[in-house]
N, C-alpha and C positions, 0 to 999 in steps of 0.2 A: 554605203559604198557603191552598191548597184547602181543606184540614180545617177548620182555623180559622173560615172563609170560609162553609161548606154547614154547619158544627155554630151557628152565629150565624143564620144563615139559619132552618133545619131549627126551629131555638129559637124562633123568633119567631112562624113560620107551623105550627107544631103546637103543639098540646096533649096527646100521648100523652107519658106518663113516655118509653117504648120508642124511640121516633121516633129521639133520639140514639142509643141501643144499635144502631137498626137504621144508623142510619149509618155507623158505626165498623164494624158486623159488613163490611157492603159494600167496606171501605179492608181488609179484614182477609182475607175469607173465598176471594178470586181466587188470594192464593197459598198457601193451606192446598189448591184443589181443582187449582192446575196444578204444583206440585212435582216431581210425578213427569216431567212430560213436561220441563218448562222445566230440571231438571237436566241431562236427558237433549239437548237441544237446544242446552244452554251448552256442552256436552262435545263438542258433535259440527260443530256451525254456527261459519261464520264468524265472529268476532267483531264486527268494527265492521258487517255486515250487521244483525246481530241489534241494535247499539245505534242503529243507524239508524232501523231498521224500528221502534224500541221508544217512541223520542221523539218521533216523529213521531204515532204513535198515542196518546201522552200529550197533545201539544196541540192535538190536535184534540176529543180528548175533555173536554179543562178548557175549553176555547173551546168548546163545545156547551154544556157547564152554563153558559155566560152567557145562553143564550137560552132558557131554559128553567128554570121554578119546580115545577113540578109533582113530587111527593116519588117516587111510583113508576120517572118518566124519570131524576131526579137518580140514583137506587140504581143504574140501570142503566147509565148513564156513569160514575159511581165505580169501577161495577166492571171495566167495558175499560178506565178509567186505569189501576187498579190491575192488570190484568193482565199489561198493560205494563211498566210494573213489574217486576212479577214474572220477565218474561223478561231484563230489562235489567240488573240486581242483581247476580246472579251473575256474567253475566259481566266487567260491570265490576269486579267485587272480585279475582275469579281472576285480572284482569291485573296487580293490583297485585304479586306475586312477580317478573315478567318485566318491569318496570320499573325493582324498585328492588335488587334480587336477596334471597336467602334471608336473609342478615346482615340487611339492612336494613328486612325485610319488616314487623317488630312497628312499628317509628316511623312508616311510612307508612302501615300502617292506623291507627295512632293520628291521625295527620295529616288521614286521608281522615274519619276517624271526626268530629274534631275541627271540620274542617269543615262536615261534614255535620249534626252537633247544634249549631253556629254558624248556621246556613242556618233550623234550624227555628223560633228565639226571634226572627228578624231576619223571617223570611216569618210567625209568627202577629202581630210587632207590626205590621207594614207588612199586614196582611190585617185587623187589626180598626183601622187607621187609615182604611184605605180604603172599609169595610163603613161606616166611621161618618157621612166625609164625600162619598162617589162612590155608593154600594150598593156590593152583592156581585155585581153585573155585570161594573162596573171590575176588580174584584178579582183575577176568574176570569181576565179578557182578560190583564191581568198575569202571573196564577201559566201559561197558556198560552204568552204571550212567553218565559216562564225553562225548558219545554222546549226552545223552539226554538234556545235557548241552548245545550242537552244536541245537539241535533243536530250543531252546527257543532263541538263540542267533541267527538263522534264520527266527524265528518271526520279529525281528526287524527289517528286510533291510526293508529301503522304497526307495533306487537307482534304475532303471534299466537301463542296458546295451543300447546302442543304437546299432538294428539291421543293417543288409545290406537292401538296397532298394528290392533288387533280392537277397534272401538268396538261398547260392547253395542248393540240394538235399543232405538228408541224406545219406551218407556214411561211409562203413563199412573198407574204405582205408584209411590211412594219404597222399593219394597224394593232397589233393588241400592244406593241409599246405606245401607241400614242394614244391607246385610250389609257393605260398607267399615269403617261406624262401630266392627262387631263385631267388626273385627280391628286396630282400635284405641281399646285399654281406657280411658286415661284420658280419652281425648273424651267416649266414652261414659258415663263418674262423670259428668265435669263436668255432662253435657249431662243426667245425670237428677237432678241440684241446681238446675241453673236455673232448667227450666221450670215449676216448681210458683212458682219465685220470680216468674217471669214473669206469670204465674196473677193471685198477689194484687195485684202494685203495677200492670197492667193494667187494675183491676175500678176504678182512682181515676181513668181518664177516662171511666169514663160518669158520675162525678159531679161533675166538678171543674164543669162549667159553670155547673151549678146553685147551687153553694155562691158561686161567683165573682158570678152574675145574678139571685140570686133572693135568697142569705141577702147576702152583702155589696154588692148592689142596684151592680155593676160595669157600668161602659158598654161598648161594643163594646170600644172604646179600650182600657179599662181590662182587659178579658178578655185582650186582644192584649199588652200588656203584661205582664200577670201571666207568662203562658204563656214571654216573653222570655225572663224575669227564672229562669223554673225551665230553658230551654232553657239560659243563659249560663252557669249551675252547671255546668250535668253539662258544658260545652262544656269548662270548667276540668280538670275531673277525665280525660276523655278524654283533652288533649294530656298530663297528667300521667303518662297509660298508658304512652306512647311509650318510659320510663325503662325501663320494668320489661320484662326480655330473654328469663329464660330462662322455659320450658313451665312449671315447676314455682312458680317466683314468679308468674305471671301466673295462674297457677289459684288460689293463695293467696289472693293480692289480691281476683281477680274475685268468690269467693265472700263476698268481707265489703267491699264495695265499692257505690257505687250504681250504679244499670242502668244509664246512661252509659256506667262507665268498664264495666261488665261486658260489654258489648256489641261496646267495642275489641278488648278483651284475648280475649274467645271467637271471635272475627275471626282474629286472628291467633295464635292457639294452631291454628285451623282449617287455616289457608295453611301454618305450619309443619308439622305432623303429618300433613295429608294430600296425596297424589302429586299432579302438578297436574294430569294429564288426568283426575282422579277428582273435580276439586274444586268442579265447576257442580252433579252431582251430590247432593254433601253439603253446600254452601251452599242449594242452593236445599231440600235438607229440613229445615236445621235454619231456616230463614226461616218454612217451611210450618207446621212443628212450633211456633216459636212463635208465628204466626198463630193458630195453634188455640188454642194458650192463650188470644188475644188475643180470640179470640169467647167462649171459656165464659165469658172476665173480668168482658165487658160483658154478658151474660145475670145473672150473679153481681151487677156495677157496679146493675142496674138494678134486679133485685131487695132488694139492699142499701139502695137511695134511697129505695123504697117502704114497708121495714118500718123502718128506723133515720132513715132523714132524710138530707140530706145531713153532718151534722155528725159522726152519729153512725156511719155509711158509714166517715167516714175516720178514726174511732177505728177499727172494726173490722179495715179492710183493714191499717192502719199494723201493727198488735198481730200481724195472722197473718203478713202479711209479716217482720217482724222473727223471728217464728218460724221461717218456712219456714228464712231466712239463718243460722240459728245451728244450725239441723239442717241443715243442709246442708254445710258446713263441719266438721262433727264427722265426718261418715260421708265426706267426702273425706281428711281424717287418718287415719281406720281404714283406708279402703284403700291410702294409703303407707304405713300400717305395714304391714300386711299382706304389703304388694310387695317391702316389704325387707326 
């Protein structure tokens, strides 16, 4: 709902092409710079601490951008929401193994996935409803109430994580997830197919607003909608994930799949394959890693709007991305033949 919310906002009260890129950069760039630590902290810290402390600093922060329009303050409360976030993520996902156990592990992140891409079509419709008939004041105080929701719903964990015997030293680097990653191969394909894929279909939300409010002249409402209507798809395709069991079919899939369902399935090929005191760690880098993508996209998104247009933008992006997926997929088959 916040997104939604500050890019309708942000759209209205500027004139820079950039303005949205820099906003998106701000929801993106908190967990590309705290990875290193926030893995290290999921691995080592209490859990329901850590989600306590995380929701609460989320709605205080969505509740500050109601009271506040100015574009420099708004960047900089995005970016404590999102940093929050960022610590909070991980460790909610690493719990999902100690819930539902190893067997069950793929259906429940399908489930949480499915949910959670459920959650995003329902808070942009209900955020460009609200934008249209309340402002984006109401909005915010709302999308604030739905942490305070994540609070109470952190009251309840009674799981915890099982640490490392010798937990490493807090750091402010993702290298000791990628020396993990490095001693497990297929993560590692996987995860160097994705991210370029991440890359192009990325660089379609610094233009979609434009194509939605400027070329098909859409009302707040109507943006919020739209937004639904592509959240409810992939929401489809995620619970579909839940089926598909083992590493080898779920890497299949994911790589010819849409980013929905590709995002369940690299979820839980994650929690399968890697140990689980190791796994705040290497969630919270491949989060970071694809944030990064997520900023070069929208630098890429914004430049794309200004030399092609918005129309022409999602020809470009549609055609590379279709690329990336089909090379990506070929050179994941060469390495199981390879392997076998």
């Amino acid at each position: 709902m916040a997104l939604v919310t500050l890019m309708l906002r942000t759209h209205d009260s500027t004139t820079s092409p950039y303005a949205i890129s820099g906003l998106l950069a701000c929801f993106a760039l908190p967990l590309v710079l705290t990875m290193g630590l926030v893995g290290s902290v999921a691995d080592r810290a209490d859990s329901r601490t850590v989600l306590l402390v995380g929701s609460l600093v989320q709605a205080a922060a969505a509740a500050a951008l109601a009271f506040t329009h100015d574009y420099a303050t708004t960047l900089a409360l995005v970016a404590l929401l999102q940093t929050a976030f960022a610590f909070t993520t991980p460790v909610w996902a690493s719990l999902l193994p100690l819930v539902a156990g190893t067997a069950h592990t793929g259906a429940l992140v399908s489930l949480r996935q499915g949910l959670r891409t459920a959650a995003d079509p329902v808070g942009a419709a209900l955020g460009g409803v609200l934008v249209q008939h309340h402002g984006a004041d109401q909005a915010l105080l709302a999308d604030a109430a739905s942490f305070l929701a994540l609070t109470l719903a952190a009251l309840t964990v009674r799981v915890r994580r099982r640490r490392a015997a010798e937990p490493t030293p807090l750091s402010l680097s993702p290298g000791p997830a990628v020396a993990i990653l490095r001693r497990h191969a297929t993560v590692g394909v996987l995860l160097a197919a994705v991210l370029p894929f991440i890359l192009a279909i990325e660089a379609v939300n610094a233009v979609e607003v434009y194509v939605l409010r400027d070329v098909l002249h859409a009302s707040p409402a109507d943006y919020g909608w739209a937004e639904a209507a592509a959240g409810a798809s992939a929401t489809l395709g995620v619970l579909l994930a839940g089926v598909v069991r083992s590493t080898d079919r779920r890497a299949q899939v994911m790589l010819t799949s849409l980013l929905g369902v590709l995002n369940a399935l690299l979820f839980a090929i994650l929690l399968t394959e890697i140990p689980g005191e190791q796994q705040g760690r290497v969630l919270a880098a491949v989060e970071g890693a694809a944030r990064s993508c997520t900023l070069v996209a929208l630098t890429l998104g914004g430049t794309l709007n200004l030399v092609f247009g918005p129309q022409g933008s999602y020809l470009v992006i549609g055609a590379v991305g279709l690329t990336i997926g089909t090379l990506g997929t070929l050179g994941y088959r060469r390495v199981r033949t390879r392997a076998a």
